[in-house]
FIVEX-547178 format. One record per residue (C-alpha): residue number from 1; x, y, z; residue in one letter. Coordinates in steps of 0.1 Angstrom, whole numbers, plus 5000, padded with zeros to 4 digits. Example, Ala and Ser with C-alpha at 12.3 -4.5 7.8 and 13.67 -1.06 7.14 Angstrom:
<sites>
+-----+------+-------+------+------+
|  nr | east | north |   up | rest |
+-----+------+-------+------+------+
|   1 | 5123 |  4955 | 5078 |    a |
|   2 | 5137 |  4989 | 5071 |    s |
+-----+------+-------+------+------+
</sites>
This chain:
<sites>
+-----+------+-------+------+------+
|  nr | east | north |   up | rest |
+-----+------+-------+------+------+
|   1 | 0966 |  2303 | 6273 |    x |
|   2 | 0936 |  2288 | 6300 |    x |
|   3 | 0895 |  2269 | 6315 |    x |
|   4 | 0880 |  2275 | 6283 |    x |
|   5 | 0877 |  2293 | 6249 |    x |
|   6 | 0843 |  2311 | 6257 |    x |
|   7 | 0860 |  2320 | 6299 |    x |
|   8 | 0890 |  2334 | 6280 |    x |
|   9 | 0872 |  2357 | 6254 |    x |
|  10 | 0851 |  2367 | 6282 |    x |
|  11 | 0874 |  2376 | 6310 |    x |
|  12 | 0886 |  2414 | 6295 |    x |
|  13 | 0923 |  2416 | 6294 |    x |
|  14 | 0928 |  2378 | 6301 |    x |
|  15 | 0955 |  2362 | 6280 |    x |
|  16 | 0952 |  2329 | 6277 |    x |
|  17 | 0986 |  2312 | 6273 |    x |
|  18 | 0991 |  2292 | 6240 |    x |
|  19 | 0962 |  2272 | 6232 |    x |
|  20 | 0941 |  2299 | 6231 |    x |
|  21 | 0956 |  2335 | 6237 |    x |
|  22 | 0937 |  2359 | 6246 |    x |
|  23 | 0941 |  2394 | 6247 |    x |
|  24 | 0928 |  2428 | 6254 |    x |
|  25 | 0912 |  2453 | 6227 |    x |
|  26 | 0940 |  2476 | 6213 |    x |
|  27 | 0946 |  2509 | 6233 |    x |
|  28 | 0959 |  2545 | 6224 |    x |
|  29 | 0974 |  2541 | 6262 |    x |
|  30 | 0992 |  2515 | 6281 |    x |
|  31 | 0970 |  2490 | 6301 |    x |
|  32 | 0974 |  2466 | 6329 |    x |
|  33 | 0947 |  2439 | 6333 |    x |
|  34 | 0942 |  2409 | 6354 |    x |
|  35 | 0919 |  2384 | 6367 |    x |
|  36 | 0913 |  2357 | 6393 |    x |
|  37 | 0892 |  2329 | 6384 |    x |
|  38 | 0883 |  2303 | 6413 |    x |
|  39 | 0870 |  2268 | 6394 |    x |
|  40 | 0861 |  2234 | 6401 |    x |
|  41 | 0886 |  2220 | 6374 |    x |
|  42 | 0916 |  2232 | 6353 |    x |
|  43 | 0922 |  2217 | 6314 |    x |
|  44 | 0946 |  2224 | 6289 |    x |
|  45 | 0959 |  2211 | 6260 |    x |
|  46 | 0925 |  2188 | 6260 |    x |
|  47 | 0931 |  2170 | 6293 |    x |
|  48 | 0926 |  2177 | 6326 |    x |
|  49 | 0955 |  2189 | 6350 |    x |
|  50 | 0932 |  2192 | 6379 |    x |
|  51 | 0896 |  2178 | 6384 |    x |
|  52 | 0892 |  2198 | 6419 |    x |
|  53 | 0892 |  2234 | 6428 |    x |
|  54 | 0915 |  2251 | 6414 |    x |
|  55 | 0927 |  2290 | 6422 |    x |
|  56 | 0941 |  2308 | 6389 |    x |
|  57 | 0959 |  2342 | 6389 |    x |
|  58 | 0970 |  2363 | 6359 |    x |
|  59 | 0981 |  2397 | 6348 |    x |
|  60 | 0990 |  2415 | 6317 |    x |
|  61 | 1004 |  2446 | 6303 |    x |
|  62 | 1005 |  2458 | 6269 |    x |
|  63 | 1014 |  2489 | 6251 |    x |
|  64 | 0997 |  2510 | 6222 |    x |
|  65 | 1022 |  2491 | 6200 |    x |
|  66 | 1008 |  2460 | 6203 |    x |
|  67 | 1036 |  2441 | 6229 |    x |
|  68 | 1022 |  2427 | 6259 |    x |
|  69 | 1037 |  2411 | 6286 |    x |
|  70 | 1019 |  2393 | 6314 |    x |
|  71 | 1017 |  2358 | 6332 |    x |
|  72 | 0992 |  2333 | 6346 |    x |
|  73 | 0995 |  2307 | 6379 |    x |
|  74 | 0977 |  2279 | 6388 |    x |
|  75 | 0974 |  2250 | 6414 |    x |
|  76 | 0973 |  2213 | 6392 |    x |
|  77 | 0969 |  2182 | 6405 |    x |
|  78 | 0979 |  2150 | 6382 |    x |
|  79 | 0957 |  2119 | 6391 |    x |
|  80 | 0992 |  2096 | 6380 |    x |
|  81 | 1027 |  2117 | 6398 |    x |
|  82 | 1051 |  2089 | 6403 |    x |
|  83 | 1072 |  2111 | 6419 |    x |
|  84 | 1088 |  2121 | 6455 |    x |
|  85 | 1074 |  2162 | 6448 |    x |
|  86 | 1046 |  2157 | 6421 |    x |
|  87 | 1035 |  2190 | 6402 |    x |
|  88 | 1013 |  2211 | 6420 |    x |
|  89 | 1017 |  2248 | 6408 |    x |
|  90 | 1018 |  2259 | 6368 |    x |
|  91 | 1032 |  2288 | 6360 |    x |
|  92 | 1034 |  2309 | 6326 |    x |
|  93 | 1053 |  2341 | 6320 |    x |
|  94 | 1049 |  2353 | 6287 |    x |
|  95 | 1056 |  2379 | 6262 |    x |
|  96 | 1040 |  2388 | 6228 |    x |
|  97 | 1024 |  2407 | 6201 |    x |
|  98 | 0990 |  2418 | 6188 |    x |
|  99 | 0974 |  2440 | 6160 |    x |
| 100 | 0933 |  2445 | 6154 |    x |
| 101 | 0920 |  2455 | 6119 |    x |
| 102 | 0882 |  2459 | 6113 |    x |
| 103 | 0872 |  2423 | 6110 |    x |
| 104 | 0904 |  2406 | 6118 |    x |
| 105 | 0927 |  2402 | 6149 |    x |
| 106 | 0954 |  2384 | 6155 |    x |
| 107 | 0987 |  2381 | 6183 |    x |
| 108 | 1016 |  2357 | 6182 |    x |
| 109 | 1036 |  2351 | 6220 |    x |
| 110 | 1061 |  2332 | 6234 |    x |
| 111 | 1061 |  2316 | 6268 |    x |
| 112 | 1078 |  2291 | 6292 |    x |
| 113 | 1059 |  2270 | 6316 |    x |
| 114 | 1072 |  2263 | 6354 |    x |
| 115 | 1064 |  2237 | 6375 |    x |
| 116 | 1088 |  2247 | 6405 |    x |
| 117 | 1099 |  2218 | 6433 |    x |
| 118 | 1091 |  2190 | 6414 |    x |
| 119 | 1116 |  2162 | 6415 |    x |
| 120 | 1116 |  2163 | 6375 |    x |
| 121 | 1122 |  2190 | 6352 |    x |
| 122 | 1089 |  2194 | 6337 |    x |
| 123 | 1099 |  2234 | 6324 |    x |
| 124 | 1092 |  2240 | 6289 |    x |
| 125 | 1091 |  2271 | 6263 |    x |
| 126 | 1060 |  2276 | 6237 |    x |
| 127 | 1053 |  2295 | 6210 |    x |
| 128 | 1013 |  2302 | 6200 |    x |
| 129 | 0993 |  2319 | 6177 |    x |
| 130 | 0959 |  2334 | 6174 |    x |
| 131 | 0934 |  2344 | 6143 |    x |
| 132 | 0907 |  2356 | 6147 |    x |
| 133 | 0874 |  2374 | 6123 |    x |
| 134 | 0850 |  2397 | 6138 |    x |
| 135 | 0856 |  2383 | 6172 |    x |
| 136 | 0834 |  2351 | 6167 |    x |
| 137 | 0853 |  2324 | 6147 |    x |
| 138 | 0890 |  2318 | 6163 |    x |
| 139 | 0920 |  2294 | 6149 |    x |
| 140 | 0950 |  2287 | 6179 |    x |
| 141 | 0979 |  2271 | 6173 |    x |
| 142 | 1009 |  2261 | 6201 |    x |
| 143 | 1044 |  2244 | 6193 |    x |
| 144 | 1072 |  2230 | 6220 |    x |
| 145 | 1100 |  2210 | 6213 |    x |
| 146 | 1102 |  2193 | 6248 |    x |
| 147 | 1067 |  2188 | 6262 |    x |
| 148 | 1068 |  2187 | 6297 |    x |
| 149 | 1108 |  2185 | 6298 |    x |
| 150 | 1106 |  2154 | 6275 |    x |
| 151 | 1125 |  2147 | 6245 |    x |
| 152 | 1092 |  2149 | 6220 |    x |
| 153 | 1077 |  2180 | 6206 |    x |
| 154 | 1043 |  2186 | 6202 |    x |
| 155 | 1017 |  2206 | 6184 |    x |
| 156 | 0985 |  2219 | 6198 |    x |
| 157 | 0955 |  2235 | 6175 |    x |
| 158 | 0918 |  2245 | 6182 |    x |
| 159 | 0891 |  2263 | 6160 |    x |
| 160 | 0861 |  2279 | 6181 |    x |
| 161 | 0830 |  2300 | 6174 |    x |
| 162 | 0814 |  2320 | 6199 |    x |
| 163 | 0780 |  2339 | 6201 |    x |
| 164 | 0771 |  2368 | 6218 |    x |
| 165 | 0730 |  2364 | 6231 |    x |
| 166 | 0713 |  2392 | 6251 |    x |
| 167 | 0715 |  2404 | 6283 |    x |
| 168 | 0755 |  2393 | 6282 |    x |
| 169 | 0754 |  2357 | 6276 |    x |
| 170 | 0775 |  2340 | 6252 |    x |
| 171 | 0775 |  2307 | 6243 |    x |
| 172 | 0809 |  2291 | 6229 |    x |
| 173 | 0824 |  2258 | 6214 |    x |
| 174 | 0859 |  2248 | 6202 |    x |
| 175 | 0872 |  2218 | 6185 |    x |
| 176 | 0909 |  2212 | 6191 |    x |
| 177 | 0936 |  2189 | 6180 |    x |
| 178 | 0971 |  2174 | 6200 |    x |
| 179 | 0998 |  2158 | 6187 |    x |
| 180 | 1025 |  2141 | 6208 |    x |
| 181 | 1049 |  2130 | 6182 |    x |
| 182 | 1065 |  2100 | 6184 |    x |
| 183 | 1037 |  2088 | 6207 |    x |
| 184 | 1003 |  2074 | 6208 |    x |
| 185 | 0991 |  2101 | 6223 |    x |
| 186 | 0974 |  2122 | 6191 |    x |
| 187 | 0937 |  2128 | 6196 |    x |
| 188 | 0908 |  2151 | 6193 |    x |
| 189 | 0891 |  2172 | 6220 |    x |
| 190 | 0863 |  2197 | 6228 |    x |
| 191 | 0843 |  2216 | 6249 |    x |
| 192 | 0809 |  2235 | 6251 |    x |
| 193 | 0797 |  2262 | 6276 |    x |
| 194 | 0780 |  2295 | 6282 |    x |
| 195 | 0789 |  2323 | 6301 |    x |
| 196 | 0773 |  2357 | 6317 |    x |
| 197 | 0791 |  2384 | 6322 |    x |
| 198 | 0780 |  2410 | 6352 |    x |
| 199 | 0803 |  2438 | 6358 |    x |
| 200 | 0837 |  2426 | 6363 |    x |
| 201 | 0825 |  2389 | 6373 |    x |
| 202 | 0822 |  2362 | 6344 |    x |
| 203 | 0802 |  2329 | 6353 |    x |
| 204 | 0810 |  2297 | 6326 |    x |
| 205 | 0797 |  2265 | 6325 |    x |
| 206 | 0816 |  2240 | 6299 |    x |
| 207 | 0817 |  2207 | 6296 |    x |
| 208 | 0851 |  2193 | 6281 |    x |
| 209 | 0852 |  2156 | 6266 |    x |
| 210 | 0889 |  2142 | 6243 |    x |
| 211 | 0891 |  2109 | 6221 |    x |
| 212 | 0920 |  2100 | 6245 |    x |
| 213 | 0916 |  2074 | 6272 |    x |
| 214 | 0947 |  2067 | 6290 |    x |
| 215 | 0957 |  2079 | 6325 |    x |
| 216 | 0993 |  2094 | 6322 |    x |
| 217 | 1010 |  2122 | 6335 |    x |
| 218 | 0994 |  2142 | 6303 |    x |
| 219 | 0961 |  2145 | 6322 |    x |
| 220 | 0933 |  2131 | 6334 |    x |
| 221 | 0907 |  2126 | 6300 |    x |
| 222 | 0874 |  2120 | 6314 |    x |
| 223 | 0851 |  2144 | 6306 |    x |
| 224 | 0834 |  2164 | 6326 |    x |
| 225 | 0816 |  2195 | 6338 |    x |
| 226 | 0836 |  2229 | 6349 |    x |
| 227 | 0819 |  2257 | 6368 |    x |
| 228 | 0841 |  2286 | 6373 |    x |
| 229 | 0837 |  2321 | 6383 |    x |
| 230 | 0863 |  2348 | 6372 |    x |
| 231 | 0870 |  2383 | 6384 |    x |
| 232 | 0884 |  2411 | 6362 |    x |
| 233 | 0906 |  2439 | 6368 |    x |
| 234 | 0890 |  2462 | 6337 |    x |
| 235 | 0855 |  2455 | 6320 |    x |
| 236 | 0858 |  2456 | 6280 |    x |
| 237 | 0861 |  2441 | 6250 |    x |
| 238 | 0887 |  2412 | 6246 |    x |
| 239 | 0916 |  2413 | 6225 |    x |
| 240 | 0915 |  2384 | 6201 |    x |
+-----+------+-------+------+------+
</sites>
């Protein structure tokens, strides 16, 4: 749910997969969105799962009920794969539900994440959840019980702001939160960025920094600087 909290509210239609879901305005019609974003680095879950350029796909539908379906693909590239086929290809179907009042929106979804050819099962499912108020101040939440195929559940939650400027700018930052239980690896992470919107094109800058140090097959967690450039199927407003 996917490069940052300020790309994901800005990219109409984008859903973001758990950490963040995103999600289109409520329609009286069915609507089909998507995007392509082309970026010099992918992070989720407050580490990065590729520091090089990285293609991203995604698509969603949803109904005037409020149920959307949709999914998102990636390339990732882990600095530490001990393995004969590492992980290189993320993908994350997804299915869900979302409901807009006057100041408040919110969606929950379920989703399963696929790393396909790897010599390890890395698959697992996810459940998120998304509040948000008057489409500035956000709360996420994620949950699996076997992260990336192991036998340890974890727990993902991020709180962001985000301000609209003139001329379409907006200027974003999230705090987030990961859990690994039974691990060491708990820690605190965040990022910062702009973005401009023109037309159907969104351009973000973020940097992204995490208290967590070590090199594992979690990610890579130095920070750093992400330029990315999206493409969306439908201009408009976003749904969380």
């Amino acid at each position: 749910m996917r490069v940052g909290i300020g790309l994901a509210l800005a990219v109409a239609g984008a859903v973001a997969g758990l950490g963040a879901s995103a999600a289109a305005a409520q329609s009286a019609e069915p609507r089909l969105d998507g995007y392509v974003t082309v970026a010099t680095a992918y992070w989720s879950h407050g580490l990065a799962q590729n520091r090089g350029a990285t293609l991203e796909l995604g698509v969603d539908y949803q109904r005037p009920s409020g149920l959307f379906v949709g999914a998102r693909a990636e390339n990732v590239d882990y600095a530490i794969e001990y393995y004969q086929r590492p992980r290189d290809r993320e993908i994350n179907p997804y299915v869900g539900y979302h409901r807009r009042l006057v100041n408040w929106s919110w969606n929950v979804a379920l989703g399963r994440y696929l790393y396909p050819g790897t010599s390890v099962d890395y698959d697992y499912d996810e459940v998120s959840g998304s509040v948000g108020f008057r489409d500035r101040f956000f709360y996420t939440a994620s949950y699996t019980g076997r992260f990336y195929g192991i036998r340890h559940s974890a727990l993902n939650q991020e709180v962001s702001f985000t301000q609209p400027l003139h001329h379409d700018v907006e200027v974003g930052v999230a705090l987030g939160r990961f859990d690994l239980h039974g691990t060491p690896a708990s820690f605190t992470h965040w990022n910062l960025g702009v973005s401009k919107i023109w037309r159907r094109f969104v351009l973000d800058l973020r940097y992204y920094d995490s208290g967590y140090r070590p090199l594992t097959y979690l990610g890579d967690p130095s920070d750093q600087v992400v330029l990315s450039v999206s493409y969306a199927l439908h201009r408009g407003r976003p749904r969380t």
